[in-house]
C-alpha positions in Angstrom: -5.1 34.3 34.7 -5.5 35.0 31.0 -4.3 33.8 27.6 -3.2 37.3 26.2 -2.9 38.6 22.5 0.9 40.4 22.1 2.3 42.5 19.4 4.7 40.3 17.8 6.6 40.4 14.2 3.8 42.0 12.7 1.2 39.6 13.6 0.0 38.5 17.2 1.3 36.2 19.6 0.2 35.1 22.7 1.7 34.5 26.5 0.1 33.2 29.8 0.0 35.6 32.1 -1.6 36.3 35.8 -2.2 33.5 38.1 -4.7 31.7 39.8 -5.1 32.2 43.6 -1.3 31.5 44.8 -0.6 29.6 41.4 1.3 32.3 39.4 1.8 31.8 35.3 5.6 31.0 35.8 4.1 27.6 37.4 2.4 26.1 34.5 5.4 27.1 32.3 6.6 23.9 30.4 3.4 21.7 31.1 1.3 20.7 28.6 -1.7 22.3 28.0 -5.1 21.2 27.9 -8.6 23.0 27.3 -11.7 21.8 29.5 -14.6 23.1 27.2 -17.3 21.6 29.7 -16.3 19.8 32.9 -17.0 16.5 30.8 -14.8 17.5 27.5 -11.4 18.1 27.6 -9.3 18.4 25.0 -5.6 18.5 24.1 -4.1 21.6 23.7 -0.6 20.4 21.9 1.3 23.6 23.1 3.0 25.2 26.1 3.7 28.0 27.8 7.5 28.6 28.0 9.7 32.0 27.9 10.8 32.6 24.8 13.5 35.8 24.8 12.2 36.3 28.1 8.5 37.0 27.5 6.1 34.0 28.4 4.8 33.2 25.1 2.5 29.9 24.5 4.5 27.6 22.0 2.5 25.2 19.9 3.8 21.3 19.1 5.3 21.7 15.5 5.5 17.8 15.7 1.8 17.6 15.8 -1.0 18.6 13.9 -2.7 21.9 15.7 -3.7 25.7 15.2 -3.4 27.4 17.8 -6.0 27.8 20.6 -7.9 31.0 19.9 -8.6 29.8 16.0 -10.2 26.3 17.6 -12.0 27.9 20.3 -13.7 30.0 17.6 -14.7 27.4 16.1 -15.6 25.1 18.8 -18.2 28.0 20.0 -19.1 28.7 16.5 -18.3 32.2 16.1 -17.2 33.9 12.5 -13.2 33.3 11.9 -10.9 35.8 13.9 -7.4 36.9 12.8 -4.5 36.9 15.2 -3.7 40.3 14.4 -4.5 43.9 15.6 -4.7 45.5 12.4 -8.7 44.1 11.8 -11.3 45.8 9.7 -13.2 49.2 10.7 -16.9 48.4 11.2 -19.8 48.8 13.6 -20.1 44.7 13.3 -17.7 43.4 15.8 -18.3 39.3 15.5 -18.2 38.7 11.5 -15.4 36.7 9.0 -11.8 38.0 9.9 -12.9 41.6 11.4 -11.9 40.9 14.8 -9.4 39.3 17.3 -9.6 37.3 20.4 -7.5 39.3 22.2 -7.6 37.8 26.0 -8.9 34.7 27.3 -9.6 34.3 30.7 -8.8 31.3 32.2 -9.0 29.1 35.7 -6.2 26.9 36.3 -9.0 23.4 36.2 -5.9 21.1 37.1 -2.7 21.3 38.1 0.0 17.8 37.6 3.8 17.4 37.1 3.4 17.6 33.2 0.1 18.6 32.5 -1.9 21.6 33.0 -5.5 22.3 31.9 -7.4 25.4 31.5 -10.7 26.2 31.8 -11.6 29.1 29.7 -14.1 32.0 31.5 -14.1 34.7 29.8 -13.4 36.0 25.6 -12.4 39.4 25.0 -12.7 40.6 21.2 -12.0 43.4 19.8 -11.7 45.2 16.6 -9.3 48.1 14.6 -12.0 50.6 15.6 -11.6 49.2 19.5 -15.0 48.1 19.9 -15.1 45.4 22.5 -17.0 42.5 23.5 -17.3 39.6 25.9 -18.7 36.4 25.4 -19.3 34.3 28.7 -17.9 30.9 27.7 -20.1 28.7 29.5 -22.5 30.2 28.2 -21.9 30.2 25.0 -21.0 26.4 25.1 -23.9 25.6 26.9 -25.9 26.8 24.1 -23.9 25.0 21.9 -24.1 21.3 23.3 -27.6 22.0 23.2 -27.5 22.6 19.3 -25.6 19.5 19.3 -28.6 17.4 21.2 -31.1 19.1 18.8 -28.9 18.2 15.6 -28.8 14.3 16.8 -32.6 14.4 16.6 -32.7 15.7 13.2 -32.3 14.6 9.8 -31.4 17.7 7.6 -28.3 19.0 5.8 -27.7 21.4 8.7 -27.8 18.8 11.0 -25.7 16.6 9.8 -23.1 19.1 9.7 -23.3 20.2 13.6 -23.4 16.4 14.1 -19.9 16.2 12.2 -18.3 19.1 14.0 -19.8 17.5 17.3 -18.0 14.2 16.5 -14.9 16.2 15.6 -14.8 18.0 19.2 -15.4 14.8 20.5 -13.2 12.6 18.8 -10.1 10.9 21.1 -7.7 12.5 19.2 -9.5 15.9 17.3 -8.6 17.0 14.0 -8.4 20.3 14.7 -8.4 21.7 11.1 -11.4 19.4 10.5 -13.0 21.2 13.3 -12.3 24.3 11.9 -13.8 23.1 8.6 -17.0 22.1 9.8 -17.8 25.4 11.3 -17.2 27.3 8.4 -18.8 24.5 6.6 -22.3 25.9 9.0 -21.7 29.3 8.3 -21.0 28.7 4.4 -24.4 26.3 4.6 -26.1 29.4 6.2 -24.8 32.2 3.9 -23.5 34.0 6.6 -20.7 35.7 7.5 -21.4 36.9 11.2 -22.7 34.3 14.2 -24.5 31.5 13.1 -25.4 30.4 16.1 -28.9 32.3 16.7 -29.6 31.5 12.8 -29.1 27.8 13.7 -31.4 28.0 17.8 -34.1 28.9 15.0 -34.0 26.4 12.5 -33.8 23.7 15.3 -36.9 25.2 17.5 -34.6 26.7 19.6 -35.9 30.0 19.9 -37.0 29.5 23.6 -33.6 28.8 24.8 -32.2 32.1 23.0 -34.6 34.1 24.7 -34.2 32.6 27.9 -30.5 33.1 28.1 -28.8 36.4 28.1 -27.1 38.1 25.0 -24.4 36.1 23.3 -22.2 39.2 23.2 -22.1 41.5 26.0 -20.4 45.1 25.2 -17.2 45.3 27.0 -14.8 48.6 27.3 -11.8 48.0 29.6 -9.1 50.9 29.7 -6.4 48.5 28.6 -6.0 44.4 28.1 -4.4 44.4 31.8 -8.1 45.1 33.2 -9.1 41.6 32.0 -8.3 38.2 33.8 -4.8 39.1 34.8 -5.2 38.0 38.7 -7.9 35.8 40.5 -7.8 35.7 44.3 -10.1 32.4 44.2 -8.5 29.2 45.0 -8.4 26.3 42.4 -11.2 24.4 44.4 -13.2 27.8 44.9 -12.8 28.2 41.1 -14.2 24.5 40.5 -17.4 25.0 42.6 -18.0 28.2 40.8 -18.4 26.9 37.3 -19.8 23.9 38.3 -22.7 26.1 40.3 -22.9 28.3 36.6 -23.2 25.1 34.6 -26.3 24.1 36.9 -27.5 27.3 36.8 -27.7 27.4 32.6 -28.9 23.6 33.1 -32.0 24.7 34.7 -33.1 27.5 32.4 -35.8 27.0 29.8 -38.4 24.8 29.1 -36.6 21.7 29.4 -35.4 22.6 32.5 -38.5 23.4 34.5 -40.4 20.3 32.9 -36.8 18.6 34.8 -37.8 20.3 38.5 -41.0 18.9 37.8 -40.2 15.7 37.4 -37.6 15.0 39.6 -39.8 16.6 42.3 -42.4 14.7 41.6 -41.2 11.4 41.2 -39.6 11.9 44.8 -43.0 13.3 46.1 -41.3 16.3 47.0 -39.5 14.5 49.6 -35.9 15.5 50.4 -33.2 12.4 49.9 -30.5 13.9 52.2 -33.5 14.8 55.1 -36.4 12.5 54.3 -38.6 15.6 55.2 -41.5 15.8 52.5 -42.4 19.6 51.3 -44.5 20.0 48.5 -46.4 23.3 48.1 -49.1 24.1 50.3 -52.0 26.6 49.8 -50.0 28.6 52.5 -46.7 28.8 50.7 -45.9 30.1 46.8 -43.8 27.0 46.4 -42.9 24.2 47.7 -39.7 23.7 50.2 -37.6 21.5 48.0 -35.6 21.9 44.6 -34.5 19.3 41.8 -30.5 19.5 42.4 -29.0 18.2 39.3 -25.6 15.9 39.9 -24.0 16.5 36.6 -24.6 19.9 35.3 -23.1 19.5 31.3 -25.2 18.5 28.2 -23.2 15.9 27.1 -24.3 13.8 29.8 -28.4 14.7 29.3 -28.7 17.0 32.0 -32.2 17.1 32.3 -33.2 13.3 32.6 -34.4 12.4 36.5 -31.7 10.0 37.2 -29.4 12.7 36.7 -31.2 14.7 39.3 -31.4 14.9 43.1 -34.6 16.6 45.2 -33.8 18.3 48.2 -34.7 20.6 50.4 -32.9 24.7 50.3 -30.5 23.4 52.9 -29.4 20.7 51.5 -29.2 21.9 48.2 -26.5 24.4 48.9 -24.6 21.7 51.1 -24.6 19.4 48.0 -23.5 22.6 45.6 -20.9 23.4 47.6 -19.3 20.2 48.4 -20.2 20.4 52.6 -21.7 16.8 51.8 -21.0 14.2 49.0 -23.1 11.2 47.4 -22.4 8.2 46.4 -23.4 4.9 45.4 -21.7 1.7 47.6 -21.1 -1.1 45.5 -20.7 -3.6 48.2 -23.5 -2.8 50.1 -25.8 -1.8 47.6 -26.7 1.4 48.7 -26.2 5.2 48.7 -24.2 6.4 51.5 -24.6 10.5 52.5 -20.5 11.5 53.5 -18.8 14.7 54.6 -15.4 15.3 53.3 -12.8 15.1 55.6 -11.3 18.4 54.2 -15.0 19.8 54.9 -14.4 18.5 58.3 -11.5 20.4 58.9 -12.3 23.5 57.5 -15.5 23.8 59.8 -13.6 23.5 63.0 -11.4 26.2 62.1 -14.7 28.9 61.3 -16.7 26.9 63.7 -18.9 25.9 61.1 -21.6 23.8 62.4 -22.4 20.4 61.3 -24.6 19.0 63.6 -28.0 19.3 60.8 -26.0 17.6 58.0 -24.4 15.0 60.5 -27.7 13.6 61.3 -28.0 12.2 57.7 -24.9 10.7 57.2 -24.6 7.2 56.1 -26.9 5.1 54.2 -30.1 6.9 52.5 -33.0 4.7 53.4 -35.1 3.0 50.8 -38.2 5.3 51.4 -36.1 8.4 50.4 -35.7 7.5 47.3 -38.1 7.2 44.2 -40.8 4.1 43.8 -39.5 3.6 40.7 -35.7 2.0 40.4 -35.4 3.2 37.3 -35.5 7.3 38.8 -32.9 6.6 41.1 -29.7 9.2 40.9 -27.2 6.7 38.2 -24.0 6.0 40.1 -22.0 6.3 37.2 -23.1 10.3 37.5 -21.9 10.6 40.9 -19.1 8.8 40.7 -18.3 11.2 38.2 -18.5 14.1 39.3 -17.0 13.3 42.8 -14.4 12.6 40.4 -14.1 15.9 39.3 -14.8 17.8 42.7 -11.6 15.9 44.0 -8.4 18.3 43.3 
């Protein structure tokens, strides 16, 4: 499904178009629309998609205070000020001040209620009057972001206290969204710039590491016409769920911070699986050793890389926790952590015959001796209950 830019009196306007395994456009048509930047931050969209003259234009709240979504996703990810219009500058520079449109966002369909819809952007398309193209990877690109905004709360400079104000702004219950828009140009104005700020900024806050260990913020993109680009996605909502939660642990574990994370979470476990109990550090014989530190929530916003946030286990079960065969969580009345299989898991596996039996074995409560020496390295149950929360659809 996509968020398209249309030719409209002169200047653009966009529709919703596509749809989302068997969840066409037409059905979101008259919710209201929400943006999930991260799978912890969502924020209002104050518009929705209706047909207007028969095309299936998005229609923002006049009652309320907005912009419409493509200008505060801009700024939200920090990239130079777009126009919502094809007629953009000629240039070889395809991400500076006004010389380029968003002209399609990809989105999944994150949640689907009676009145509400939100959508999680995928995918940006830009493009400029000479048709040069790009894409940026959203999660991605806001990974990289949330992780400015950690730096900036350690800092004390003029820079930093101006991510930390367009942090709060994202942030806020009820966002500004011209103040939002403010603050980033405030950064780039602050920076002299007029194209991305954002590897300008990764350098003055020491994050040089993290640019290199990521891949290019812009990838060039040609596709033969906008159609090519996020118009239909055979995945399920569930199937699309799992997939950007597996992409935000994948960025989570990149860099320095996050192998200093494996270390620890490994270590403080003594390489010992939680689901298993089977201990598999590294031998002489092997290259590595036979378990991984699983992270439980995968977003910066909750610090990602801190050991209660973290789970070791072995390849196996690794995977199973990924991709919701098992699920963790904390019992209140008993006082312990109890290892479940989803009934919808359940039921899915006898119709593949899937087997079970190896993950059976460890359902129930995790003993003690599974579990760090140290209380204070347990997984936090306020992180799984959170995102069992958000695996449930």
């Amino acid at each position: 499904m996509r968020i398209a830019l249309r030719t409209g009196g002169g200047r653009g306007v966009y529709e919703l178009a596509g749809r989302q395994g068997d969840t066409p456009a037409s059905d979101l048509f008259d919710h209201s629309i929400y943006y999930e930047l991260t799978p912890g931050i969502v924020i209002p969209g104050r518009a929705v998609a209706s047909r207007r003259s028969g095309k299936p234009r998005i229609l923002l709240d006049e009652r309320k205070r907005t912009t419409h979504f493509y200008r505060l996703l801009a700024a939200v990810l920090l990239l130079p000020k777009p126009k919502r219009e094809f007629k953009t500058t000629h240039g070889t520079e395809l991400v500076k001040y006004e010389s380029y449109s968003i002209t399609a966002i990809k989105v999944d369909v994150a949640d689907l209620g009676s009145r509400n819809v939100i959508l999680r952007p995928t995918d940006l398309l830009l493009e400029n009057a000479d048709h040069l193209q790009g894409k940026v990877e959203f999660a991605q690109r806001m990974s990289r972001i949330t992780r400015v905004w950690e730096a900036a709360s350690h800092l004390n400079t003029p820079l930093a206290k101006i991510v930390n104000s367009l942090e709060e702004a994202v942030l806020a219950e009820n966002p500004d969204y011209k103040a939002i828009e403010n603050h980033a140009q405030e950064i780039s104005d602050f920076l002299g710039t007029d194209v991305d700020p954002l590897p300008i900024i990764e350098r003055q806050f020491g994050l040089t590491e993290a640019t290199q260990e990521h891949s290019p913020l812009l990838q060039t993109q040609q596709f033969t016409h906008q159609a090519d680009f996020g118009v239909d996605d055979s995945t399920s909502q569930l199937e699309a769920r799992l997939e950007r939660v597996k992409q935000w642990r994948q960025i989570a574990v990149r860099g320095a911070a996050g192998r200093q994370f494996s270390r620890d979470v490994t270590s403080h476990y003594e390489f010992r699986c939680l689901f298993s109990g089977q201990r598999l550090p590294k031998t002489e014989a092997t290259d590595s050793p036979g378990v991984d530190a699983a992270h439980i929530l995968p977003w910066s916003t909750h610090n990602i890389n801190a050991v209660p946030n973290g789970l070791c286990l072995n390849k196996l079960c690794h995977w199973a926790f990924d991709a919701g065969v098992v699920k963790l969580f904390y019992d209140d009345k008993s006082n312990a952590y109890v290892l479940d299989i989803p009934q919808k898991v359940r039921k899915a596996a006898k119709k593949t015959a899937f087997d079970l039996d190896y993950f059976e074995a460890f359902t129930g409560q995790i003993p003690l001796d599974h579990l760090p020496r140290n209380k204070n390295f347990w997984p936090a149950p306020k992180y799984l209950d959170e995102l069992n929360k958000f695996m449930e659809v």
